[in-house]
N, C-alpha and C positions, 0 to 999 in steps of 0.2 A: 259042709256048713248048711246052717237052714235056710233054705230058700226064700222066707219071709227078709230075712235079715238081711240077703243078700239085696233084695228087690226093695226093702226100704230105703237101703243107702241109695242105690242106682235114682231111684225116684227123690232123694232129695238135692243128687247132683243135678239131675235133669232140672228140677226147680232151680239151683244154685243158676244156671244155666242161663233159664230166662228172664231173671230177675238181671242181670249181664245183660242180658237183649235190652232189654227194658232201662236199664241206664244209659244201655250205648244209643239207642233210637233218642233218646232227649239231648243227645250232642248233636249240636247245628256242624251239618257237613255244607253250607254254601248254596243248597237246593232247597228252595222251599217244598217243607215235607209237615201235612198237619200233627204225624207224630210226638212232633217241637211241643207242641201243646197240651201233650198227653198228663202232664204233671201241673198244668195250670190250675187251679182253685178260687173262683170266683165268690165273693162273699153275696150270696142273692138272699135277699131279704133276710138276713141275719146269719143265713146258714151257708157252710163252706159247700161249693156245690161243681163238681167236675166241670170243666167250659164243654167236654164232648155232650154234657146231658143237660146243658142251656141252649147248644145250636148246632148246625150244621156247619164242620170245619171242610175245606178243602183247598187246594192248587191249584187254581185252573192255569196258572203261568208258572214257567221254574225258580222264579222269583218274587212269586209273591203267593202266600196267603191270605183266603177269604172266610171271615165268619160272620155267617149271616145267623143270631140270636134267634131265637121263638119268640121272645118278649124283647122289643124295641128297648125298651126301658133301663134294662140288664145292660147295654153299651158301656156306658162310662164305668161300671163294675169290672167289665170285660177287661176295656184301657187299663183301669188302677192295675188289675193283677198282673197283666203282660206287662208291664212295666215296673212291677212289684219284682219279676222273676226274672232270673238269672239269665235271659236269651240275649238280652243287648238287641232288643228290635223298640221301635217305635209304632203304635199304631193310630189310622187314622180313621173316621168313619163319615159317611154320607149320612145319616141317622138311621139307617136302614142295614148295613152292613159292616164291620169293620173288618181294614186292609192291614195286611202286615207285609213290607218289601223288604225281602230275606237280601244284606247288601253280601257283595263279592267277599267273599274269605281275604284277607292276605297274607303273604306267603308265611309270615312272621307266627299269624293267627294261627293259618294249619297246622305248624309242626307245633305250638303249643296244645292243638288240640290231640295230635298223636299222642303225644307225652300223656297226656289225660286217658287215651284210649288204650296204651299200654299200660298205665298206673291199674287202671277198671280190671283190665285182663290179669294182671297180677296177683291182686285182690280174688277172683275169680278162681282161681288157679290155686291158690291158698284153701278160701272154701274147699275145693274140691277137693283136696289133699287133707285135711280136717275130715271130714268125711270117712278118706279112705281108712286113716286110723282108727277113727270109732269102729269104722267096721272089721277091721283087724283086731283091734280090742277087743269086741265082743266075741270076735270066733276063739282069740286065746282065753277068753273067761268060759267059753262053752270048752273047749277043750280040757283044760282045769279041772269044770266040774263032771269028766266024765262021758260029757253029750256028744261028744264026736274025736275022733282018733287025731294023732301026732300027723298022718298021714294028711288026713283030709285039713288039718289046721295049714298043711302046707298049702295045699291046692287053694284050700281062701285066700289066705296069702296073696299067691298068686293070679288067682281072679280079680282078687279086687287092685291087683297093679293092672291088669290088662285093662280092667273098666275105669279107673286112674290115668292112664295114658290115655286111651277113646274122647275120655270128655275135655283133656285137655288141649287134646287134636282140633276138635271142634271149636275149643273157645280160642286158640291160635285162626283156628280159619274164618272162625266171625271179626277176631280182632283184625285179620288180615285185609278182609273187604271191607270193612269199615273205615282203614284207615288207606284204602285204596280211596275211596267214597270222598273220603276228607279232602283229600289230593287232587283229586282230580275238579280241574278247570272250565 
């Protein structure tokens, strides 16, 4: 099979991939993590505008986050969206900074959020497997027309279930820590 074809799908599971990161980082595991905020959108001066590129987010405690704005002003904007957004936190500010106090998970909460962290990885897993058919597909329509042997149609095949099992290893071992992360106390 052509190399191009093989290394397109690879790189789109590898996206598949992080985009999984990237959902799974926005599920509150109990620790305050400014990650939490990575999807916030604050409406500043008309315009929807990332909170990482209005201020300075971080942890200085395992329970609480700090964002300290550029512009003072941007605070109450800050409030409305974290409160607009799906976290279930409350914020407060001194006018100068606004606090978020990440409260204790309970137990009830955690395993609804596994459920969430397994539903993610499923989804995940799906992609991935979408993927590996197109890429089977396309080595049996190059096969079809000629471009490459019965033989080698098998070996793709085959390739792309070994790189079909690899990424799904992966996305079991991110769901895995993740949902260690959740759990833990």
């Amino acid at each position: 099979m052509t190399t191009q074809v093989f290394n397109s799908a690879k790189e789109k599971m590898n996206k598949s991939i992080e985009v999984y990161k990237e959902d799974l980082a926005a599920i509150r595991a109990g620790r305050a993590n400014p990650s939490l905020l990575d999807r916030i959108e604050v409406d500043y001066y008309g315009v929807m505008t990332p909170l990482k590129q209005l201020s300075n987010v971080s942890a200085p405690e395992p329970r609480q986050i700090v964002i300290q704005p550029w512009d003072a002003n941007v605070i109450p904007a800050i409030e409305k969206a974290i409160l607009a957004s799906d976290l279930g936190l409350n914020p407060s500010n001194d006018g100068k900074i606004v606090r978020l106090i990440v409260p204790q998970l309970t137990e009830e909460r955690r395993k609804e959020l596994s459920k969430v962290v397994s539903k993610n990885s499923e989804t995940a897993k799906i992609n991935i497997r979408n993927i590996r058919r197109e890429l089977i597909d396309d080595a049996k329509k190059l096969e079809k027309d000629k471009v490459i042997t019965e033989d080698e149609l098998h070996k793709a095949e085959s390739e792309a279930q070994e790189l079909t099992d690899d990424m799904i290893k992966k996305i079991d071992l991110i769901a895995k820590e993740k949902e260690k992360e959740i759990m833990e106390i």
